[in-house]
Structures are given as structure tokens and as C-alpha cells.
C-alpha positions as CSV (number, residue, x, y, z in Angstrom):
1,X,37.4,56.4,78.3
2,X,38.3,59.8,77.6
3,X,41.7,61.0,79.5
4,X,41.5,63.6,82.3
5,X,44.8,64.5,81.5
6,X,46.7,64.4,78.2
7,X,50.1,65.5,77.4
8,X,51.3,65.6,73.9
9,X,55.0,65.6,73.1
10,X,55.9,68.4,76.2
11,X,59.4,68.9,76.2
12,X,61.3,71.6,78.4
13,X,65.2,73.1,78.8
14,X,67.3,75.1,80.9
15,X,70.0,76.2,78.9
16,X,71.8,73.2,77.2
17,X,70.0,70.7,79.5
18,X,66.9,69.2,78.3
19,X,65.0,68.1,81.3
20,X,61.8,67.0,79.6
21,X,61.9,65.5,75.7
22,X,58.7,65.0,74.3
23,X,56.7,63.6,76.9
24,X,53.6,62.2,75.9
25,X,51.4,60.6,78.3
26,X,47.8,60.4,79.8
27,X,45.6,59.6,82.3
28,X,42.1,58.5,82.6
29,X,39.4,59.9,85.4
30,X,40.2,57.1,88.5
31,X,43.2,55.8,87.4
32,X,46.3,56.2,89.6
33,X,50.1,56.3,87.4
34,X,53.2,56.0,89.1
35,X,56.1,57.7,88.0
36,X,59.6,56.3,88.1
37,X,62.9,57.4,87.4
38,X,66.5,57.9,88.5
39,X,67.4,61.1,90.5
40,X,67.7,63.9,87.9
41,X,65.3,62.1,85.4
42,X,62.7,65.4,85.4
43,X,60.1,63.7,87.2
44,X,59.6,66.8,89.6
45,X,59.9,68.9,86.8
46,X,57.0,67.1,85.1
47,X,54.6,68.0,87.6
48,X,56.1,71.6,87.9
49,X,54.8,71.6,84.0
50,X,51.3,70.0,84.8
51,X,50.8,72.0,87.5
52,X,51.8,75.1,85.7
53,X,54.9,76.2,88.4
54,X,57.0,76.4,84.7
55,X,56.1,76.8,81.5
56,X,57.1,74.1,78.5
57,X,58.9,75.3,75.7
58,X,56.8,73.4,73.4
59,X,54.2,70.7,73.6
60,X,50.6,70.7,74.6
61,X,48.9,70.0,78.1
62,X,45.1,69.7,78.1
63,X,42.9,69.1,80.6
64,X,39.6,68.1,81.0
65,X,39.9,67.7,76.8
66,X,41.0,71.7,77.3
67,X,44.8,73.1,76.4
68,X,46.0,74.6,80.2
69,X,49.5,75.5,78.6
70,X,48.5,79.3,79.0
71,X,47.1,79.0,82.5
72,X,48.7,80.5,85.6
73,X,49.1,77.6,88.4
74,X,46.2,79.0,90.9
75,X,44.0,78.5,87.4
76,X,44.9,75.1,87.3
77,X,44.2,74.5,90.9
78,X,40.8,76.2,90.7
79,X,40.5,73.4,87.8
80,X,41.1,70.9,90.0
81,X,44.6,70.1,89.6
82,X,46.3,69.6,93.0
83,X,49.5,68.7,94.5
84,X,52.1,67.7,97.0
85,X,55.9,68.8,96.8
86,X,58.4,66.8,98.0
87,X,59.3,68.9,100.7
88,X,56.7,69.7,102.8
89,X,56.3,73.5,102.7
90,X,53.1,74.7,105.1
91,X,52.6,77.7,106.6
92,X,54.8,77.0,109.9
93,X,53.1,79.6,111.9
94,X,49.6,78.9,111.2
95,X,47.9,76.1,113.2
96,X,47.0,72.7,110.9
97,X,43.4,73.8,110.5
98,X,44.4,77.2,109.4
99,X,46.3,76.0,106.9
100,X,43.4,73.6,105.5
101,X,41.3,77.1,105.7
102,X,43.6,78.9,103.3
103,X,44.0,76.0,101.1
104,X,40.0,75.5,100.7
105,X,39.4,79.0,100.6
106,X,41.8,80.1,97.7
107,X,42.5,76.5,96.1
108,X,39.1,75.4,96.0
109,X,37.4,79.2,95.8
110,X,35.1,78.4,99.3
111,X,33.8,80.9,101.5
112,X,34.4,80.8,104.5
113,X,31.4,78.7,106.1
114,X,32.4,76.1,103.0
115,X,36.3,76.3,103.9
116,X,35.9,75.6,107.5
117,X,34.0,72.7,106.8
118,X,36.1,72.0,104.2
119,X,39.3,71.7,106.8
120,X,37.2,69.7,109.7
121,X,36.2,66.9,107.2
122,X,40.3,66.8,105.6
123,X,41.4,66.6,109.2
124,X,39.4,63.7,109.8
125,X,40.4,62.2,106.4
126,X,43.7,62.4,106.7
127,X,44.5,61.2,111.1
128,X,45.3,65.2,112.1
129,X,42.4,65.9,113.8
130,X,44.3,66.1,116.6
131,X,46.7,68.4,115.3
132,X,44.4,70.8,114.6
133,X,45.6,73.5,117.1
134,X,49.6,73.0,116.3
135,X,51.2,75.3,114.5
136,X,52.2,73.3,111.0
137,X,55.7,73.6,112.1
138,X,56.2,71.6,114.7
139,X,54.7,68.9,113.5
140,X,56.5,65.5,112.8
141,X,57.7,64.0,109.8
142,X,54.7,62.1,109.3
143,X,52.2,64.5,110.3
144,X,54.0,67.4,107.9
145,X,53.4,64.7,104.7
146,X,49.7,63.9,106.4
147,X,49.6,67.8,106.3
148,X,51.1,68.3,102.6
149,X,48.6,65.4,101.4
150,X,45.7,67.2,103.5
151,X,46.6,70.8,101.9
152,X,46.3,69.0,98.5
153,X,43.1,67.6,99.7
154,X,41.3,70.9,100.9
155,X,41.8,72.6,97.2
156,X,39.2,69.6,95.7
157,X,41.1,67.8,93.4
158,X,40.0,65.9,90.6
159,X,43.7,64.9,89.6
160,X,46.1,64.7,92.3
161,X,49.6,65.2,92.0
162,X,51.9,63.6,94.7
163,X,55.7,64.2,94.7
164,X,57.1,61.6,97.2
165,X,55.2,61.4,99.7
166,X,56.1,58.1,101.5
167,X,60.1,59.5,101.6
168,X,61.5,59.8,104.1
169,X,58.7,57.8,106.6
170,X,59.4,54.2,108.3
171,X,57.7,51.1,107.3
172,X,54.6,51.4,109.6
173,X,54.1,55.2,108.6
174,X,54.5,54.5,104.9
175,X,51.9,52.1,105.5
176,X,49.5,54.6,107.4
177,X,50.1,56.8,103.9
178,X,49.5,54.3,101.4
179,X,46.2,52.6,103.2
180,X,45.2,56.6,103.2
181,X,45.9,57.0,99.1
182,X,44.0,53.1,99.2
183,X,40.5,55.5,100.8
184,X,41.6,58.7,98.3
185,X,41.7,56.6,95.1
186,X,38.0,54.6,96.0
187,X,37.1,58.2,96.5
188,X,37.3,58.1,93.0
189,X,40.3,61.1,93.0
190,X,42.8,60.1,90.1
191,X,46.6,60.5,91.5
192,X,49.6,60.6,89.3
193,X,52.5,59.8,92.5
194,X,56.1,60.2,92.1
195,X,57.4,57.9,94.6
196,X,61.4,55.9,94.9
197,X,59.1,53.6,98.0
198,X,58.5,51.2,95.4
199,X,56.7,48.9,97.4
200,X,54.0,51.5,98.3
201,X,53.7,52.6,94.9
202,X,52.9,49.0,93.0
203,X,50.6,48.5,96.1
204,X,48.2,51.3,94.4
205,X,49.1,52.0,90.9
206,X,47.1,50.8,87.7
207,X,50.3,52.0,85.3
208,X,53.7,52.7,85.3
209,X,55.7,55.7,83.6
210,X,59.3,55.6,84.2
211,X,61.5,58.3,82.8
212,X,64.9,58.7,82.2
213,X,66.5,62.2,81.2
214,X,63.7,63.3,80.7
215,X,62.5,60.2,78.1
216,X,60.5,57.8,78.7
217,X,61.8,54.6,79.4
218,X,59.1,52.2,79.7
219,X,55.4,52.5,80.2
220,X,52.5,49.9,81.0
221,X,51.5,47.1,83.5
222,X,53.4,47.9,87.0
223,X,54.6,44.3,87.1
224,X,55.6,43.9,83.4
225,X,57.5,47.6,83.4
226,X,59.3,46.3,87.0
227,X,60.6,43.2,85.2
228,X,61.3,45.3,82.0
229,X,65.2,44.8,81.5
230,X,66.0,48.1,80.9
231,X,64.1,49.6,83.4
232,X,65.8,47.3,86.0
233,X,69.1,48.2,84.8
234,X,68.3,52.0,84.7
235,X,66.6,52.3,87.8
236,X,67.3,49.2,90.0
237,X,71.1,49.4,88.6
238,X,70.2,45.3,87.8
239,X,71.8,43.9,84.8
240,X,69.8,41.3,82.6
């Protein structure tokens, strides 16, 4: 199957520090690749380059069988290309549904009619119907990461990007998330999801990539990369 994503030896540096060494990895139309790592492994940073937030310094990311290394971030979002950030960052004065309006309406390139529907249908998706009317920042923990996935959701991704999204949430609201990722992937949306839940993230992904300065460590089979003897003493802090 020909990948939806593809990137070819993408590496990136800030000053001395190399935060991303030739990367090379795909992902096919469905699939959904979890991303591992220690803190400061350039997992975020990864995403910042996928989703065009900074540019590599050399490497090639195409999309769609098309190189998007030149194209500005709301380019790649009109492409299809969404994502979450770790922290949630709405619009804190806006309701929830005004949010999903300006998501759909310059994300997705909807009119308005289109947009409004757009956000009524998300809501639903995603449990915030009613939170429609509350302004985005007083919203709770759960509902902000319901309401960074839902943002995500509203620009009409094709490839979803989510950057820990179950942090931070307790048992029962991680599992609200991850049966709501379960619907999104049968959807047939294909997710690359940065997650340090590990539990939630083996519960839905087909592959692992786990980093470590900016490498990669180990890649394949969730179950075979957990019990991967580097991996485990790298990221679990496990010896063999």
C-alpha cells in the first residue's frame, strides 16, 4: 500500500543540539503509529516538522506521494494534516462551538453553513455537546483534551497528529479518550499519537516508533518493540 506519509532521512538542529537525525519513517492510509521516547527524545519536535511549525534542515517530507518541505503549516492543514499539542491551547474566550467554527472554517476551508455543521457533528463525536456554550477556558482537564482532539477533528484530517493526549487524565477518562481514538481510527482517519500512557497507546496502535535523541531506537510490532531489550532499558529504565 502506498504510504500517506513518508519521511526520508529528516534531520533537524538548534545550534549544537541535534534534535532529529535522520528520521526515516512512514505511514500507510488507516494505520495508527505510536511514538515512544524518553523526555527530550524530539518526539514533539517531529510533529512540529510534519506539521510544518519548523522547518528541517535537511531531509524530505512527502505527503500524499508529494514533497510538503516547502509548505507553510496552514498548507498542510488544508492538506489534511491535523493535530493536537500537548498543551491544550483553545481560544479561552470563545465558546466550544466557536472554536470548532474557526477550526472548520479556516482548517478545513468551509463556509460558513459547512463549518457550523462541521462543529455540531464534532461536538457530538467527541461527548462536548454539552459544552457547547462554555467558553473553551473553563473547561476541565478532560473536556480541554476532548476539545484539542475536537479542534483537530473540525480541520478534516486525513492524517491525525496527536501529541499526548491521554496526559495528564485518570484512568476512567483515559479510557473515555482511547474508546473515542477506537471510533476515529474505524473512521478510517490514520493517527500517528505521541503518548507516555502506554497502556492506551498499545490498546490502538498497529506499529511502534520509539526514538531516542532524536534516533530511532526500535521500530515494528507494539509487542515485540515493548519487549525489545533496549527499548526497555532506554525507556522503561529495565535492564535485560
Amino acid at each position: 500500500m502506498t504510504a500517506l506519509l513518508s519521511l526520508h532521512e529528516v534531520s533537524k538542529s538548534y545550534g549544537a543540539v541535534k534534535v532529529t537525525d535522520r528520521i526515516s519513517l512512514s505511514v500507510v492510509p488507516g494505520e495508527t503509529l505510536g511514538i515512544l521516547g524518553p523526555n527530550g527524545a524530539g518526539k514533539t519536535t517531529l510533529f512540529n516538522l510534519i506539521s510544518g511549525d519548523v522547518r528541517a534542515d535537511a531531509g524530505r517530507i512527502e505527503y500524499e506521494g508529494r514533497d510538503i518541505g516547502g509548505l507553510k503549516p496552514h498548507r498542510r492543514c488544508h492538506a489534511g494534516i491535523g493535530r493536537s499539542y500537548q498543551v491544550p491551547q483553545p481560544f479561552g474566550n470563545m465558546s466550544v462551538f466557536e472554536n470548532l467554527v474557526t477550526a472548520a472554517c479556516f482548517g478545513a476551508g468551509e463556509d460558513e453553513r459547512q463549518a457550523w455543521a462541521t462543529a455540531h457533528e464534532v461536538l457530538e463525536q467527541t461527548g462536548l455537546l454539552a459544552q457547547a456554550n462554555r467558553p473553551a477556558g473553563s473547561l476541565t482537564l478532560l473536556n480541554r483534551k476532548r476539545l484539542e482532539l475536537a479542534r483537530a477533528l473540525a480541520t478534516r484530517p486525513k492524517l491525525l497528529l496527536l501529541d499526548e493526549i491521554a496526559g495528564g487524565l485518570t484512568e476512567p477518562e483515559a479510557k473515555e479518550l482511547v474508546d473515542e481514538l477506537r471510533r476515529i481510527k474505524a473512521s478510517g482517519v490514520t493517527m500517528i499519537w505521541i503518548e507516555h500512557v502506554v497502556h492506551a497507546l498499545l490498546s490502538i496502535a498497529d506499529r511502534l516508533f520509539v526514538i531516542n535523541f532524536g534516533r530511532l531506537l526500535a521500530e515494528g510490532e507494539p509487542q515485540a518493540v515493548m519487549a525489545n531489550a533496549e527499548v526497555r532499558r532506554v525507556y522503561m529504565g529495565m535492564e535485560a
